[in-house]
C-alpha positions in Angstrom: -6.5 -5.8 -3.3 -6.3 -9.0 -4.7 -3.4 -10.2 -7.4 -3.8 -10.8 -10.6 -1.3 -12.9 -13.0 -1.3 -13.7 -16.6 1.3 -15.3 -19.3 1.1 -15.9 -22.9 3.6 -17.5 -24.7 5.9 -20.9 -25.4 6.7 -21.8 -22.0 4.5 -23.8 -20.0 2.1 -21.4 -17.7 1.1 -22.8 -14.4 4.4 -22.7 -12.7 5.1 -19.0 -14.2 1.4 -18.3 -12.4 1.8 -20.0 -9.2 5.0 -18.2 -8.9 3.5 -14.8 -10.2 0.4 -15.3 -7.5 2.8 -16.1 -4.6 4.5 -12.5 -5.1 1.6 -10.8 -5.2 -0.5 -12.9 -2.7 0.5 -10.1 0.5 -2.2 -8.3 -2.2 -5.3 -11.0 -0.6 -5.4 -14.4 0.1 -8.9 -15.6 1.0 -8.9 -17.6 -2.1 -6.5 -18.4 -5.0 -7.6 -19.9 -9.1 -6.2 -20.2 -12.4 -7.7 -20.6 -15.5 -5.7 -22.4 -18.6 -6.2 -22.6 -22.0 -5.0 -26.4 -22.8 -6.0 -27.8 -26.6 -9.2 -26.8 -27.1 -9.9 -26.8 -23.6 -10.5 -24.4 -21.0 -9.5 -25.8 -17.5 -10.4 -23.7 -14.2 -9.1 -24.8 -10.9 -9.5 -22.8 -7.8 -9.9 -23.1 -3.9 -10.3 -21.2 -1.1 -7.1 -20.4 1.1 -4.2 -19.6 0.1 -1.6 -20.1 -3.2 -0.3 -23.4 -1.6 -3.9 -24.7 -0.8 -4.3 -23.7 -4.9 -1.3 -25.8 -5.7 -1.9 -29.0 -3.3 -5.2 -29.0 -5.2 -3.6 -28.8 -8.1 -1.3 -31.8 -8.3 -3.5 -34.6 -9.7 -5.1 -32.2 -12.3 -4.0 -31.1 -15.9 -2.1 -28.3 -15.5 -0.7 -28.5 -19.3 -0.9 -25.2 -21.6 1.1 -22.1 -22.6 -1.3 -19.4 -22.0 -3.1 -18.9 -18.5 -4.7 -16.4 -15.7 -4.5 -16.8 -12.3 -5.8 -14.7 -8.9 -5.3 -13.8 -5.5 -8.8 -12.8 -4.1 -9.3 -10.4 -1.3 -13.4 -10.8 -0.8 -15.4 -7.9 -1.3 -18.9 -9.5 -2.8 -19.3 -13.4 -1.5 -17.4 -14.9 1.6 -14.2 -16.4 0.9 -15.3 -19.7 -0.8 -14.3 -22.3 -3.7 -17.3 -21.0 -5.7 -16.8 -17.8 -4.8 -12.7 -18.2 -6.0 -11.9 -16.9 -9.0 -11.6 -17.2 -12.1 -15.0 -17.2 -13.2 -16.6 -19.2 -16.0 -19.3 -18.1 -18.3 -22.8 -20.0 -18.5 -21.5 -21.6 -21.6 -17.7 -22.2 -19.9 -16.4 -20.6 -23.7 -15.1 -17.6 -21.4 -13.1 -17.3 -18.1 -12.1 -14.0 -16.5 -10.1 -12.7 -13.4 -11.4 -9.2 -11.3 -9.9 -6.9 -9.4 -12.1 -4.1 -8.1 -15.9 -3.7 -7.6 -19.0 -3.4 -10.0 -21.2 -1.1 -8.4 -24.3 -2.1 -10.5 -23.8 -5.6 -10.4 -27.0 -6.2 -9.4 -28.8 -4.6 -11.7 -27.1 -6.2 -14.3 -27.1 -9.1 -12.6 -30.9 -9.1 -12.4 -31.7 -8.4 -16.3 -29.4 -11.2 -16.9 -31.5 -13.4 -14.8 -34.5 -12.4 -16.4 -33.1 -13.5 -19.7 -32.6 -16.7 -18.3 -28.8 -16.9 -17.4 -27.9 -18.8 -14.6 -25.3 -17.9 -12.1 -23.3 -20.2 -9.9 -21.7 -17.4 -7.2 -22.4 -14.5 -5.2 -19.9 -12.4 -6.7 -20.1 -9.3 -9.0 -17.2 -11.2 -10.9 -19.4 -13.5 -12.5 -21.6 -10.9 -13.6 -19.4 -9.6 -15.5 -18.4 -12.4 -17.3 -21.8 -13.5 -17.5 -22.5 -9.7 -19.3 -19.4 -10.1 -21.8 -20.6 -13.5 -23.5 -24.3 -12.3 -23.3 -23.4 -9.3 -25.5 -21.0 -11.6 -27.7 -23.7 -14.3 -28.4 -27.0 -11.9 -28.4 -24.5 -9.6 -31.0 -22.6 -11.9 -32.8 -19.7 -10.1 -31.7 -15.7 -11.0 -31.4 -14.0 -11.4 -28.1 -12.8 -8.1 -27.9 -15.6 -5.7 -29.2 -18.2 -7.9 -26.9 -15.8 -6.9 -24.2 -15.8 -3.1 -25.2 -19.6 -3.3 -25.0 -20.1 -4.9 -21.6 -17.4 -2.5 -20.2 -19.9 0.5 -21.6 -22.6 -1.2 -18.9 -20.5 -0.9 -15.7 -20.2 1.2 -13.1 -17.1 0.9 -10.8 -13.6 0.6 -10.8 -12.0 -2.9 -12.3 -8.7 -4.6 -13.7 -9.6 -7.8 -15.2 -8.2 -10.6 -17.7 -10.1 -12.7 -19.7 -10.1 -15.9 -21.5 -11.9 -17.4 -24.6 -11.2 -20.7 -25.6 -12.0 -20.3 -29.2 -9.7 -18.2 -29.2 -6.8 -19.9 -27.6 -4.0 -17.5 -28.7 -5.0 -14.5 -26.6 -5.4 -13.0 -23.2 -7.6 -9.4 -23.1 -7.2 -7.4 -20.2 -8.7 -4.3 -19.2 -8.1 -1.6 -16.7 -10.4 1.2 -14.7 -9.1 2.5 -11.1 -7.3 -1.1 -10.4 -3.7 -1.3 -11.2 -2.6 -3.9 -14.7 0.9 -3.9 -15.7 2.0 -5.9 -19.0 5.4 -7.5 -19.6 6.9 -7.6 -22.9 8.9 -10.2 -23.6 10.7 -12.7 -26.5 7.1 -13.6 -28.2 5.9 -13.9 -25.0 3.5 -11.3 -22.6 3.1 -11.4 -19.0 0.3 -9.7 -17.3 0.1 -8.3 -13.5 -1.6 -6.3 -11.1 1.8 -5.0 -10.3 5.6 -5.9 -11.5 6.5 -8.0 -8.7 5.1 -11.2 -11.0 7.0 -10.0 -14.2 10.3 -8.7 -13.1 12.3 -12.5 -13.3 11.1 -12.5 -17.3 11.5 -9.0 -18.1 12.2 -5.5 -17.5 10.1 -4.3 -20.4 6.7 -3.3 -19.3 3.6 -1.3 -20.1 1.0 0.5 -17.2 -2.1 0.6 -18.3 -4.1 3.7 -18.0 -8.1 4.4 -17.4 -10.0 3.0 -19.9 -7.2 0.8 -21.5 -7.8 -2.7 -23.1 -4.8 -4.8 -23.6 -4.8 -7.3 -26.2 -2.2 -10.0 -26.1 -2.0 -12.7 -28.8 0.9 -15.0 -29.9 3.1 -13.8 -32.9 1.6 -10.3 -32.9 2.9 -7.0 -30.8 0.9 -5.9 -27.9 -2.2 -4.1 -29.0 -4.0 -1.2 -26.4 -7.1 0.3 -27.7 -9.6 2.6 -25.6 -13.4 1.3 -25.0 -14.1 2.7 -27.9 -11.7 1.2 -30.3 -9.4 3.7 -30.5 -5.6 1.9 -31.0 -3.3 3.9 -28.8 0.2 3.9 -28.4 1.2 2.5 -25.4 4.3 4.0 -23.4 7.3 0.8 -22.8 8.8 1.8 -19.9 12.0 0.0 -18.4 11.7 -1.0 -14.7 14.1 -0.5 -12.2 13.8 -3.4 -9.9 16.0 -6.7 -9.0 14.4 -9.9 -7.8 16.1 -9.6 -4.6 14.2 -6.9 -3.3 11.0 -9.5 -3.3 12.5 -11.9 -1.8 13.3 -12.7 2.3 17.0 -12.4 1.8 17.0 -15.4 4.7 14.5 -13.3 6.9 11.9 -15.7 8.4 9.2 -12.5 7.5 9.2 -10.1 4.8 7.9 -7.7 7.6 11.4 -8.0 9.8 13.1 -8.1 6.1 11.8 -4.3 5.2 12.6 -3.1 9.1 15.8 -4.0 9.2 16.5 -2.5 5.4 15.3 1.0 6.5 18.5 2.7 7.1 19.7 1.6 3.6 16.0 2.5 2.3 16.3 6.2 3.8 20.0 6.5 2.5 18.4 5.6 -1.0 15.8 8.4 -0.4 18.1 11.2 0.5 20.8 10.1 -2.3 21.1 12.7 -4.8 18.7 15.2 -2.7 21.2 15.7 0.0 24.3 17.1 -1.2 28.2 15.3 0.2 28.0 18.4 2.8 24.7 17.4 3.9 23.5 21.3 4.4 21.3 21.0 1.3 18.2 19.6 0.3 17.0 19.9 -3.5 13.3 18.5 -4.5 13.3 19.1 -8.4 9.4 19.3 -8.0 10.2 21.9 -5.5 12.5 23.7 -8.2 10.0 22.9 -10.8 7.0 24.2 -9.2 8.7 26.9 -6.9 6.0 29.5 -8.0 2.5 27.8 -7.2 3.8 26.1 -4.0 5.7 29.5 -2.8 1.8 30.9 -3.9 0.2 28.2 -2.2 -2.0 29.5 0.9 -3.1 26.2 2.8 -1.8 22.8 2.1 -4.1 19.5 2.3 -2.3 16.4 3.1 -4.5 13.4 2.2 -3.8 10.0 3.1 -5.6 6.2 4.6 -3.7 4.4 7.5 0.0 4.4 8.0 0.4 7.2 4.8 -2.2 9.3 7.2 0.1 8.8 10.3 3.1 10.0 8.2 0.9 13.1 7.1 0.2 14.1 10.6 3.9 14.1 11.4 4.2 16.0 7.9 1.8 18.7 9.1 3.8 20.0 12.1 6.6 20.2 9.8 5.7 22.1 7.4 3.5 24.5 9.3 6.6 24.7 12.1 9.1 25.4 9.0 7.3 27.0 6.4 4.3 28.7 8.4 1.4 27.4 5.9 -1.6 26.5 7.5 -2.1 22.6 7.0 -5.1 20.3 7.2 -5.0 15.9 7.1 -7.3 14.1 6.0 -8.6 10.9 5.5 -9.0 10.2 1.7 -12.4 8.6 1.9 -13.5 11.2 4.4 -12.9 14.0 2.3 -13.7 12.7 -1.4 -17.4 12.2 -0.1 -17.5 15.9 2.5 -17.6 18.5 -0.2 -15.0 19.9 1.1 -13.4 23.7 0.6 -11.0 23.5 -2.0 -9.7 26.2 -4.0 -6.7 27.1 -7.1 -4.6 28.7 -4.2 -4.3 25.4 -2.0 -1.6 22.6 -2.8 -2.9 18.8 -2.1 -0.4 16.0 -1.2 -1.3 13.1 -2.1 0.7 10.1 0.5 -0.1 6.7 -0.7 2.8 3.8 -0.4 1.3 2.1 -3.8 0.4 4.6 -5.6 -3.4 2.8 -6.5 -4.9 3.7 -2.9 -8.3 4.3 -4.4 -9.9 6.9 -2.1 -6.8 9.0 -2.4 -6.8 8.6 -6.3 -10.8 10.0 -6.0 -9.9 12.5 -3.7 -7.1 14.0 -6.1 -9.6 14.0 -8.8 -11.9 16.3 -6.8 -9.6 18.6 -5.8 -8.0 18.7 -9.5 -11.2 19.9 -10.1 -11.4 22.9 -7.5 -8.0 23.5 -9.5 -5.5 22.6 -6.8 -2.2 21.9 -7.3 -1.5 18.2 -6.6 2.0 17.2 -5.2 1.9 12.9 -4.8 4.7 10.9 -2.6 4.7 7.4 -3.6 6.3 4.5 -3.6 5.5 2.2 -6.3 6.8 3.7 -9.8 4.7 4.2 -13.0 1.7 3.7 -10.4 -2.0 5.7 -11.0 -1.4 8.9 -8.5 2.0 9.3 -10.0 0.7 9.4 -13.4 -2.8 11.6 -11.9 -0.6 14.6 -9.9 0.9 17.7 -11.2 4.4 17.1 -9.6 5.6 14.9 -6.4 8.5 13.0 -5.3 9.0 9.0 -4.9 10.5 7.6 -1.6 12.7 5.1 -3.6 12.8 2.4 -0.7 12.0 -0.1 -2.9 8.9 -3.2 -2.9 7.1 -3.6 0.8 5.7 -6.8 0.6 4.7 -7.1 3.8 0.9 -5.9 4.5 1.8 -4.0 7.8 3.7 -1.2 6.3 7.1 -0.6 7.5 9.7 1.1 5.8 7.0 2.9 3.7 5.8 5.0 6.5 9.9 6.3 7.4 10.4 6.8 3.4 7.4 8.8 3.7 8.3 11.0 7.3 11.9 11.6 4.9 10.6 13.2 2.1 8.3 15.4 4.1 11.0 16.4 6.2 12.9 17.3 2.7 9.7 18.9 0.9 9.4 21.2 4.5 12.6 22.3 4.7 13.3 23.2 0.8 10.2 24.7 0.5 10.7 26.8 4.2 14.2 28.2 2.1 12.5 29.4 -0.5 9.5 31.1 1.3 12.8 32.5 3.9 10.8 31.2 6.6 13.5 29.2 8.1 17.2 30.5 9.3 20.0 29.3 8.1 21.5 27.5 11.4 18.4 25.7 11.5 18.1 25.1 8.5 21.8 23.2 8.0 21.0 21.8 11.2 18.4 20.0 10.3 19.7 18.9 7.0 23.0 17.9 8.9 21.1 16.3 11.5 18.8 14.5 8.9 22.1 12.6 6.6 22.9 11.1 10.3 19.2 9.3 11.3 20.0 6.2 9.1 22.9 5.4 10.9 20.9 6.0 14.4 18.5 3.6 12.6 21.2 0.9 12.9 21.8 1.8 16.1 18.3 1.3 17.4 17.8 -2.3 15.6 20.9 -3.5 17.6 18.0 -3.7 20.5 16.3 -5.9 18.0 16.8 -9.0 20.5 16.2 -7.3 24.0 12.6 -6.0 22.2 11.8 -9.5 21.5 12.6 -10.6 25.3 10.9 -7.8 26.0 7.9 -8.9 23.6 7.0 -11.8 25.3 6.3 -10.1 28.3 2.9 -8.6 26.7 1.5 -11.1 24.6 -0.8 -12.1 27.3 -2.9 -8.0 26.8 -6.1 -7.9 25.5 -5.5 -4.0 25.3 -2.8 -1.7 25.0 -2.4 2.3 24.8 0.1 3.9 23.3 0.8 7.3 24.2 3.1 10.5 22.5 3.2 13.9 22.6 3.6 16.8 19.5 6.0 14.8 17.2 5.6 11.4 19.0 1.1 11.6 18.9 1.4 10.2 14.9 4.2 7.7 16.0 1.9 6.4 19.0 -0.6 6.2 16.4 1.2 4.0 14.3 2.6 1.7 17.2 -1.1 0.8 17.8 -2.0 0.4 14.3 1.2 -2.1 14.1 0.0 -4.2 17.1 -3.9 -4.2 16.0 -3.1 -5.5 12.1 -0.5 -7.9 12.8 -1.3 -9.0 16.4 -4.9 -9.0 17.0 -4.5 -6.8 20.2 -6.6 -4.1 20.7 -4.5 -0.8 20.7 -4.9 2.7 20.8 -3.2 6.0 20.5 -3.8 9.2 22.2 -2.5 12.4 23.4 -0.8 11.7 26.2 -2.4 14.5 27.8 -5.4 13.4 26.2 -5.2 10.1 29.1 -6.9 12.3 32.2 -10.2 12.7 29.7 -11.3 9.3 29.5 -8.8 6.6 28.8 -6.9 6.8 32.1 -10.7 4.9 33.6 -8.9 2.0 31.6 -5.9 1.8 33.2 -4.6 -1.2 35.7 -2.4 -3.8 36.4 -3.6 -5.6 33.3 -2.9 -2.6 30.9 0.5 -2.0 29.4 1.1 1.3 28.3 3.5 2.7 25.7 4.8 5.7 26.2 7.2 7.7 24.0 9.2 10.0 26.3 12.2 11.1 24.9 13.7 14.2 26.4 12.5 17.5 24.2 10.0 20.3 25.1 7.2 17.7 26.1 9.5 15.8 28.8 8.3 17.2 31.5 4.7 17.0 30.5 4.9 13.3 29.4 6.6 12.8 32.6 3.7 13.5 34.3 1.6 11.7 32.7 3.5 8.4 33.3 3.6 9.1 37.2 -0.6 8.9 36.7 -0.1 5.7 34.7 2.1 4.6 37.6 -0.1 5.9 40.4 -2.9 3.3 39.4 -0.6 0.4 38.8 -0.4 0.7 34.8 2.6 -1.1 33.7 4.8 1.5 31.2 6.8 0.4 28.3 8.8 3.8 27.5 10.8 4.7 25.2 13.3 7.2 26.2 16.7 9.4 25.0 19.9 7.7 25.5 21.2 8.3 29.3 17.9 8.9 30.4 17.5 8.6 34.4 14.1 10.3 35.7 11.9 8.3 33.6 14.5 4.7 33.3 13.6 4.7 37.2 10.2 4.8 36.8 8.8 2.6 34.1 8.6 -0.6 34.2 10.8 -1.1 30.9 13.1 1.1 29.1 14.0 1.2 25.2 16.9 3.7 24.7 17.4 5.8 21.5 19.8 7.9 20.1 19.5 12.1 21.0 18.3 13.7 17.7 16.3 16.8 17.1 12.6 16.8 18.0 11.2 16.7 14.6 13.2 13.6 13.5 12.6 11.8 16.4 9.6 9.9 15.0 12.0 8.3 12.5 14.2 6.6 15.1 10.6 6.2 17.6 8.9 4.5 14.9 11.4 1.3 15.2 11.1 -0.2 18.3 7.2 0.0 17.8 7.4 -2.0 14.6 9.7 -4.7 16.1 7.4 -4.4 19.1 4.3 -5.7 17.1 6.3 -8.1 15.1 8.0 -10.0 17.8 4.3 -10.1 20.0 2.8 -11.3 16.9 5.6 -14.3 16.3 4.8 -14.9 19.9 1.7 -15.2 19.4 1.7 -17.7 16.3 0.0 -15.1 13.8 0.9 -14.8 10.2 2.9 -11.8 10.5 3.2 -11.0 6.5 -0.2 -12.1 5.8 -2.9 -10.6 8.7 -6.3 -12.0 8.7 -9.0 -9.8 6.5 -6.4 -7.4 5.2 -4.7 -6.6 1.9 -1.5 -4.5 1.4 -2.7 -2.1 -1.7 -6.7 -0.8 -0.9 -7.7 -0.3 -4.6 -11.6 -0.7 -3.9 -13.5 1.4 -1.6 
């Protein structure tokens, strides 16, 4: 939640912040600033809306200077508002600073400030924080950095921040606690970001900050990291593996249709290297690495927040169906905060597309603490729960820009499929035919992938059929319940519709009172153990004039006579049928959501990485 930009150095800064905000802007967009260090002046402009309401304010102001900050907001404390925008001024404007994350005792600082007669201008705990930092630095007579050390000591809660001091023109100090900051090294130059979407075009040279890091970037000098308390440390220059055309629409008129449509190359990229050319093997080298404490493991705790949740249901009946562990989900939040039972003889995967989801970094904290072993899938390299687990694997299908993840979720279903199966040989809990069967069956799903998006223009026919709902169910069945799940997820973030998922079965014990003429209802019925079951269901649905959108095997006949729409898809085992089901829900939601005029990339009150409770 919301982006953060900086740059240091001889080029000129706004246009290398206004670029750096628009790739990072899917992070919030209630509000857009930047601050610029210009002579001996300190300029702040800021809005509320979006980057290009930032820039049209922009054009008859002096934008000049070669070191800068700028931000993305996602509101947390103060509605979206140009006061409320940041970057922040201190009471004195000397100091200008950038946030991401949440003070928790703002208001108690807040309040002591106020009673020492500093005046505040916003409703955010931004300010305060600022406000705090030059406090310290006049009341101590203290430089930039130290006064910034000592106001750090004061809060409580989780932050990435950037700050500014004009009397000090030649530096930019960042600092980092459970909120993502990357630095970019450069040719006398440093770029700053709340991930390396802003920084890849400049360089490939970058630095994660960890907990408790302070970045110091001045002109002329090498990057500086010390710790709150002022010990220097030696940060780790990683190079990243990313090319700007995987943040960019590639001619897609949404980054959300963009990341569908690359999924069967995304999945291939997954697999390479952990498939062998046979395809009738599947090596994880955390699997290899840690063969004895997951082989010893007794339960396993899958924990996870939206779509990574989804992905974890579908990862629990594979795993307990191939390597006969008991396995629990859970929702991050829910179970950082329910003192839950955790002991040294359970394994906890972590799911978390960015890797800074902040309820699932706290919850692997606890259970690191109940001595767990922690296993994290992730997308987003060098991110915090890669760098906070024992062991895991990435899902390689490169940046999701849009918020309403996509490709994330299938990268995720993949490598569980791969984790259950190479940990199911080892434990001997799966035959051999089954095994190769699944592994065989597994290489093939990205090119079934393709086949589905060929129906990519008769689901957006189809789409404008239903943009008239107010509600929708969507309805599934062992594999297919997490996949209806996500359907209505889909619909509700980018859409606006209200949407739900349920049991199928689950429709005769309550939400079937719902149903009429009015009601579309999704059903995934695709021919495996729970045909006949789901079959019956739809003939309820039918039998009180519910109109049913269902997606079915390829050839179906029983159920193609009955609903009121049919999308085909390929014949492929049971538990990799959510990989090829998940599609047609996602174009689903996107073309109803074109229909309907929304701003598919950029849904109202959301934010693609949840870094704050």
């Amino acid at each position: 939640m919301c982006g953060i930009v900086g740059y240091i150095g001889s080029r000129d800064a706004y246009p290398i912040l206004i670029k750096g905000l628009k790739r990072l802007e899917y992070r919030g967009y209630d509000s857009a600033g930047v601050a610029l260090i210009n002579d001996d002046k300190l300029n702040v402009f800021k809005t509320k809306g979006k980057v290009a309401d930032l820039e049209a304010f922009c054009e008859d102001k002096n934008i000049n200077g070669h070191v800068g900050i700028a931000h993305t907001r996602w509101a947390t404390h103060g509605e979206p508002s140009s006061v409320n925008a940041h970057p922040h001024y201190s009471e004195s404007k000397n100091l200008a600073i950038i946030h991401n994350g949440i003070i928790e005792n703002y208001a108690e600082i807040k309040n002591n400030l106020i009673a020492k007669g500093v005046k505040f201008r916003s409703d955010t705990d931004t300010e305060v924080l600022v406000q705090l930092i030059e406090y310290v630095q006049v009341k101590k007579k203290l430089d930039t950095l130290t006064a910034v050390q000592v106001a750090l000591h004061q809060v409580i809660g989780a932050y990435a921040i950037a700050l500014l001091d004009k009397r000090e023109p030649n530096q930019i100090i960042a600092a980092r606690k459970q909120s993502p900051l990357v630095v970019g090294i450069g040719e006398n130059e440093f770029f700053l970001g709340s991930d390396a979407s802003p920084i890849i075009e400049f360089t490939d040279k970058v630095v994660y900050l960890e907990d408790g890091n302070i970045a110091v970037m001045r002109l002329g000098e090498e990057l500086k990291v010390v710790s709150i308390l002022n010990r220097e440390l030696n940060p780790l220059v990683q190079t990243i593996d990313m090319n700007l055309g995987q943040i960019e629409k590639g001619g897609y008129p949404h980054f959300m249709l963009k990341e569908i449509f690359e999924q069967p190359e995304c999945l291939k990229t997954c697999m390479r290297g952990r498939i062998n050319t046979n395809a009738d093997n599947v090596t994880l080298s955390a699997v290899i690495d840690y063969k004895e404490r997951l082989l010893a493991a007794k339960r396993i705790i899958i924990v996870a927040c939206g779509t990574s949740w989804h992905a974890g249901l579908i990862g629990k009946q594979l795993i307990e169906t191939f390597c006969r562990i008991p396995v629990d989900v859970e929702y991050a939040s829910e179970f950082r905060y329910r003192n839950p039972v955790v002991t040294k003889d359970d394994l906890v995967i972590a799911l978390s597309q960015s890797g800074e989801t902040a309820d699932t970094l706290a919850a692997i904290e606890l259970a690191k603490k109940y001595g767990a072993l922690i296993y994290g899938i992730c997308n987003a390299v060098g991110s915090s729960i890669p760098r906070a687990t024992d062991t895991g694997s990435y899902i390689h299908v490169g940046p999701e820009i849009g918020v309403a993840s996509t490709k994330a979720f299938t990268g995720q279903v993949i490598v569980l499929v791969m984790f259950s199966l190479a940990l199911a040989k080892e434990k001997g809990t799966i035959d051999d035919k089954t095994y190769k069967d699944v592994v065989k069956e597994l290489s093939l799903i990205p090119d079934k992938m393709t086949e589905v998006l060929e129906q990519n223009s008769k689901i957006a026919d189809l789409s404008r059929i239903f943009t008239y709902a107010h509600n929708v169910i969507y309805l599934g069945r062992g594999y297919s319940y997490p996949v209806a799940l996500e359907g209505a997820l889909k619909l509700k973030e980018i859409s606006y519709i209200h949407a739900e998922g349920y049991p199928a079965a689950e429709m005769k014990h309550g939400p079937i009172a719902l149903v009429d003429s009015d009601m579309p209802v999704v059903v995934i019925a695709t021919h495996n153990a729970m045909y006949e079951k789901v079959l019956s269901n739809i003939q309820e649905i039918k039998a009180r004039k519910g109109r049913v959108i269902a997606l079915v095997t390829k050839g179906d006949e029983t159920i193609s006579r009955i609903a009121d729409e049919v999308i085909e898809l390929p014949k492929t085992l049971e538990c990799l049928e959510p990989l090829l089901a998940t599609i047609p829900l996602q174009l689903l939601a996107y073309h109803i959501a074109v229909c309907k005029d929304k701003n598919v990339d950029q849904p109202r009150n959301l934010a693609k990485s949840v870094t704050v409770e």
